[in-house]
N, C-alpha and C positions, 0 to 999 in steps of 0.2 A: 200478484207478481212480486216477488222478490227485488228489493233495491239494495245494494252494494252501498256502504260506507266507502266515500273516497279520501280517501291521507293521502296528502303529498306531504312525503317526508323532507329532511331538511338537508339532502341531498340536490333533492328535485327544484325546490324551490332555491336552491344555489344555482341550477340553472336557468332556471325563470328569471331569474334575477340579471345573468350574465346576458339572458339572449335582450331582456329588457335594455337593458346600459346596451349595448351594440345597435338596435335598431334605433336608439334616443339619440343617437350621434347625429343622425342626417332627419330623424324625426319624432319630438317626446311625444307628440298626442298616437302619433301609428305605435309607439312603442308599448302603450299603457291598453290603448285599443287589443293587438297581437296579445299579448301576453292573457288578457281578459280572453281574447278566442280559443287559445288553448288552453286554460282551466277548465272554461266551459266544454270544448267536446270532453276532455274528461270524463267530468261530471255527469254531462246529458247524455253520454254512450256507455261508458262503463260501469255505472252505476246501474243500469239495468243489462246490458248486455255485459259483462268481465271477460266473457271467453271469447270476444269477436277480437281480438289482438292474437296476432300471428304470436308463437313460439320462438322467441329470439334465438336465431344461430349464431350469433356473435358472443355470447355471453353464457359461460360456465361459472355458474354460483355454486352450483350443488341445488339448485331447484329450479322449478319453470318460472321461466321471466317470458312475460308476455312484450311484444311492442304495438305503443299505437302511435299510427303518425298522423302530426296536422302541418301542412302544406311542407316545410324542407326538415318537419323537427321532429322526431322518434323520443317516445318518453316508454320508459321500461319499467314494467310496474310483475307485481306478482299477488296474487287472490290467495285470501284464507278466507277459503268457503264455510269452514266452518262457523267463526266469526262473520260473516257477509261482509268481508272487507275490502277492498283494494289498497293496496298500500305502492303510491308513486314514486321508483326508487328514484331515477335518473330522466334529468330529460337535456338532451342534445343534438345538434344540427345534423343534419341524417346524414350529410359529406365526412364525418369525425369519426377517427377509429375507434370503437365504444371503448373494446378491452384496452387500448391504450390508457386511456381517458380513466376507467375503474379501478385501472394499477395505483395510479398518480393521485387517487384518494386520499 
């Protein structure tokens, strides 16, 4: 079986980071904990599975952006198969308007 390379790029992990500082407000260990859960589904789904992320209709790159979500947070990554890679562009609270949000890059 084929496993996928997971890069979260340094996009994504500027969201990691922000959804971390937000939930450390009211709790640092649930903060450090969350953020640990969503690396790992990542890792433990996409890395063998890449194509099980829907096709994001929110977002016009000029190529497929897949999205995966874990519990309220949507991270948008896109596969170079040929490399076995996933590369994790963005990840944000599934309530937030993406293309906003990618303009303001």
């Amino acid at each position: 079986m084929k496993r996928y390379q997971i890069i979260i790029m340094p996009s994504a992990r500027e969201g990691l980071l922000a959804i971390g500082e937000y939930i450390a407000l009211d709790n640092p260990v649930r903060a450090i904990i969350f953020v640990d859960e969503i690396t790992s589904s990542l890792e433990k789904t996409l890395s063998i599975f890449p194509f099980s992320g829907k096709i994001s209709q929110e977002l016009d790159l000029g190529e497929e952006i897949r999205v995966w979500s874990h519990a309220n947070y949507n991270s948008y990554y896109r596969i170079l198969d040929d490399k076995q890679i996933v590369e994790v562009l963005f990840i944000f609270n599934a309530s937030r308007d993406v293309g906003s949000l990618i303009t303001s890059l």
